[in-house]
N, C-alpha and C positions, 0 to 999 in steps of 0.2 A: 793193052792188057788183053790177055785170050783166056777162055776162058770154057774147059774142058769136061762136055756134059757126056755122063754115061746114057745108053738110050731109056733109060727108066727117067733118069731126071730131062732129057731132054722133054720126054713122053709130061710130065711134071709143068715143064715149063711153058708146053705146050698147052696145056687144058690152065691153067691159071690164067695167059695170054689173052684165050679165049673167052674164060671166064669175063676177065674184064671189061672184053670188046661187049659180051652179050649184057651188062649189067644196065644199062640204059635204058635197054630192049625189054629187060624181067622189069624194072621199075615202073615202063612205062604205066602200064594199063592200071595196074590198081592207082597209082598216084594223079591219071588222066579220071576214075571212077570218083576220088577222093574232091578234086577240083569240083565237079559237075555237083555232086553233093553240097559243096562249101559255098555253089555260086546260088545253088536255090536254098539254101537257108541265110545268106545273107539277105535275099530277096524278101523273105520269109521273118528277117530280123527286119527289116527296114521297114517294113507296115506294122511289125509287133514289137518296137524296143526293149520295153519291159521285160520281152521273153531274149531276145538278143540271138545275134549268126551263131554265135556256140554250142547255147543250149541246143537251136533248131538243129545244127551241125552234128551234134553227138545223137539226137535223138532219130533224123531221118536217116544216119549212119547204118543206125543196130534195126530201124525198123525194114528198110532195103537190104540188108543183111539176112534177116529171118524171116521175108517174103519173096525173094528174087535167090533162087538157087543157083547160079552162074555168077552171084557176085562172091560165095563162098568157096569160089576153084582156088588151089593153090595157089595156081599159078599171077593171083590179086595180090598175097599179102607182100609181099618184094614191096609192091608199093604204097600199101596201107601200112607199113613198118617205116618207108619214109617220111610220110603225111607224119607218124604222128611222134616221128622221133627229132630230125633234122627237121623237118618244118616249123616243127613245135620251138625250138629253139632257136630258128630265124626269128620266129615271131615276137619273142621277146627282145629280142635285141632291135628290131625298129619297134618295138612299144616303148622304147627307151629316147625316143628322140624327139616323143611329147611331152618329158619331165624334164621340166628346166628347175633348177635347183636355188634359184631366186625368187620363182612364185614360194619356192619350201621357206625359205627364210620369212617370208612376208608373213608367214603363216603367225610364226611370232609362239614365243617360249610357254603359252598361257594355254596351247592346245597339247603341248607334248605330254603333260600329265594324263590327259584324259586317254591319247592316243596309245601310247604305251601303256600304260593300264588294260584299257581294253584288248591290247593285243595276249599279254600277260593272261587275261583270263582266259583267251579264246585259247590259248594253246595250252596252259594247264587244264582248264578244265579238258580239252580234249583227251588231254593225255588220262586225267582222273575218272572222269567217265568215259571216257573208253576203254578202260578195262575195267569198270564198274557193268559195264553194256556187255560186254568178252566183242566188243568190237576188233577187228582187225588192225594191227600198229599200223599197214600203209594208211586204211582207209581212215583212219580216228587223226592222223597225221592230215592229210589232206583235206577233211573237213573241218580240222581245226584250224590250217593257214589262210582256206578259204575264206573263215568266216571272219579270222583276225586280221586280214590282210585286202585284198582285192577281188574272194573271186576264182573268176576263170581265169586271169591271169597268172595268179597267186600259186591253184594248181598246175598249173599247164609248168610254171619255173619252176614247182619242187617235183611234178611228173618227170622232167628231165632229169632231175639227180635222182630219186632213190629208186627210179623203176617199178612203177606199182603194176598190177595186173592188170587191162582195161577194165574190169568188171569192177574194180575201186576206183579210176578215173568216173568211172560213170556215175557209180553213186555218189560221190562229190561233189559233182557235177548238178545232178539231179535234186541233191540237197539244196545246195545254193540256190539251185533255183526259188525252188519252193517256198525258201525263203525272203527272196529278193521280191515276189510277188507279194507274201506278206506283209513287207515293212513296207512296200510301195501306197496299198492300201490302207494299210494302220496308222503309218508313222504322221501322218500328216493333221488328223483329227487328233491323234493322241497328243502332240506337240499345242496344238489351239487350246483343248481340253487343260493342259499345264499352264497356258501362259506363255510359252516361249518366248524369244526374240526370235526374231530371223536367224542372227549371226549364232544363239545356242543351236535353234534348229541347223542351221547347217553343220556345228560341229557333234550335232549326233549323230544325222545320218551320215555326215561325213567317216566315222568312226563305228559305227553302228551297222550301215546297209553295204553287204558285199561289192557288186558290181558296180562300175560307173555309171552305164546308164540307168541303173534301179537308184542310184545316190540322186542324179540329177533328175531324174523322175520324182522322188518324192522330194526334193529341198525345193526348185524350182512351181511345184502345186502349191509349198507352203506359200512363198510369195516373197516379196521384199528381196533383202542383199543373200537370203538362205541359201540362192544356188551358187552364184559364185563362191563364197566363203569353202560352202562344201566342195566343192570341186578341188578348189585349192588345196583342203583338210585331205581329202581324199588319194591327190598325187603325191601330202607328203608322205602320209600312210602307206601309196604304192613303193615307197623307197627302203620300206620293211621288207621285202624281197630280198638284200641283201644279205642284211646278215643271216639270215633263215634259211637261205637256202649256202649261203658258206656254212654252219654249223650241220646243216645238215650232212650236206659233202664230205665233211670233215667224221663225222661219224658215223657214216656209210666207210669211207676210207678207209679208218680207222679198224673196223668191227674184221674189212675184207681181208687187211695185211696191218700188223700193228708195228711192223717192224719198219715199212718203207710208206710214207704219205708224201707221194710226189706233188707239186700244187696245182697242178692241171686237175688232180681230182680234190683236191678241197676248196680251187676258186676257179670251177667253171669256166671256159670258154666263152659261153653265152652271157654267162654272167658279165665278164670281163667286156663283151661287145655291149651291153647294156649301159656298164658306166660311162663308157667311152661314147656313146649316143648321148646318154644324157649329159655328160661334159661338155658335147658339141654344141647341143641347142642353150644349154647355160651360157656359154659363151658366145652367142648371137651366130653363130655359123651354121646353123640350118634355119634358112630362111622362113618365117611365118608364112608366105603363102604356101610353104611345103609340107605345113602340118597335118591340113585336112586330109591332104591323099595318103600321106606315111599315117595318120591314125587309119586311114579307109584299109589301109595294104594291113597292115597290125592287126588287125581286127579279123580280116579276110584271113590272115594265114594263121592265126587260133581256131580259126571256124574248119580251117582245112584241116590241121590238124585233128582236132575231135573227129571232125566227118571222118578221117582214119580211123582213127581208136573205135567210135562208132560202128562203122563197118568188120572191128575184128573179133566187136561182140558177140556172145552167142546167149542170148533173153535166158534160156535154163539156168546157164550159171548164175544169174543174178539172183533169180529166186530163192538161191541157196541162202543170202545174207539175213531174207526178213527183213522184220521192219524196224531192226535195232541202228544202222546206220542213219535211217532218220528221224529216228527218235533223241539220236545224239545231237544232230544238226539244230533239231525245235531247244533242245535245253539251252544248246552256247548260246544259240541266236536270243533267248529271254535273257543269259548272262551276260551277253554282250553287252545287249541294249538296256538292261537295267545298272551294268556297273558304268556307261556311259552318262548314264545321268546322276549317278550318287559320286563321280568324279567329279563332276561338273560342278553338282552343287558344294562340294567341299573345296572345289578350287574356286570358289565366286564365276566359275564361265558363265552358268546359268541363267 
């Protein structure tokens, strides 16, 4: 077959060519800045779990951002747009290769009340008080999956579908935190103070405290079967991700073109590598001694990510929001953790 360019499209086909050959080249450097960022905030998470490689991630991002004026050239974002778009959705799909779908069963039918419940508020109340707050629909969305779901995780898988601004990844972000320090320090006397069991404590903070390691920081201080139980609560909880983030897709899709919803944009790609990861380890096919490094890799490439996102901050816009986004995050996180335990005690978990 031949095939007959005029010299405008030869010209055309010329610079696209090119284009392509030089895009390795435009990605490199900011996506080599983003690394460097991700590998001293894991450093940085590994002495400070509590605070974790993401938060560290996102926050040495925007702070090296707004004190180093050559990390803000243009010619960075090629690959701070990779870090925190395709990174970001690698990253979840090997976080999926820690959830094996047999611990979920073990968990046993007596925690799904509490679990769905609390997710139930954490996403309505978002939705209610934030526009009670005139919060932002990305940002009041994102601190609401955060706080009902897992987290940095949690964000990071609906960052990928609805496209928020960085300046609403960030305070997400910085919510959660805030939060997760919190509960780490409260939850564990407030739990004594009730009477707990182990096995309730663990299905509070399992249901209750965002992140993984802030779940296993405070279940593990309480003491006894607390940390496992919660961990377990916790990964089934991380399985909330899916349908959250297909409905979300689904009306993002939906709102862009009502006429055509191809499935690639209502069931995710990453999504789709996620179940199939976790399919994998369910079915004994990814070997246990392969967990600890695919959790280490999982971890490191959400920290990469933020460290993008981070780095494409600019601190002024933030200032814009006030202090209403985490004022929304302190309400769920009391709604959370107070309808976790008025489930509980209505389902006998207690």
């Amino acid at each position: 077959m031949y095939v007959h360019l005029t010299p405008k499209g030869d010209a055309v086909l010329t610079e696209t060519l090119r284009t392509q050959e030089q895009a390795p080249l435009r990605v490199a450097p900011g996506l080599a800045v983003a690394l460097v960022i991700a590998a001293v905030a894991t450093a940085l998470g590994t002495l400070l779990p509590v605070v974790g490689g993401p938060v560290f991630g996102i926050v040495l991002g925007a702070v090296a951002a707004a004190f180093v004026p050559w990390l803000r050239r243009p010619a960075l974002s090629a690959g701070y747009a990779i870090a925190s778009k395709q990174v970001l959705q690698l990253s979840i799909v090997v976080l999926g290769t820690g959830l094996s779908l047999r611990q979920v069963v073990q968990v046993g039918v007596d925690s799904l009340p509490v679990m769905l419940g609390t997710l139930a508020v954490a996403l309505g109340g978002a939705w209610l008080l934030g526009r009670l707050l005139k919060v932002g629909g990305d940002t009041r969305t994102l601190i609401g999956v955060g706080t009902g779901i897992c987290g940095a995780s949690a964000i990071a898988a609906t960052t990928a579908v609805i496209k928020p601004k960085d300046t609403e990844v960030a305070y997400a972000i910085g919510t959660i935190f805030v939060f997760n320090i919190a509960a780490v320090l409260l939850f564990p006397p407030i739990g004594h103070m009730l009477g707990m069991s182990p096995h309730a404590f663990g299905l509070w903070s399992g249901t209750a405290v965002n992140d993984t390691s802030s779940v296993v920081a405070a279940a593990y201080a309480y003491g006894g079967d607390a940390g496992p139980y919660a961990i377990v609560v916790k990964l089934t909880r991380t399985l909330m991700i899916i349908p959250i983030v297909i409905a979300l897709a689904y009306l993002r899709a939906r709102k862009a073109d009502v006429t055509r919803l191809p499935w690639r944009r209502i069931v995710p790609l990453f999504l789709v590598g996620f179940v199939l990861a976790a399919g994998l380890d369910s079915l004994g096919l990814i070997p246990a001694a392969w967990h600890p490094a695919l959790s280490t890799l999982g971890a490191f490439l959400i920290t990469t990510a933020l460290s993008g996102i981070g780095l494409s901050l600019r601190l002024a816009d933030m200032r814009k929001a006030g202090h209403r986004p985490l004022l929304l995050g302190a309400l769920l996180w009391i709604l959370v953790a107070g309808s976790s335990l008025g489930l509980q005690s209505l389902t006998g978990t207690m």
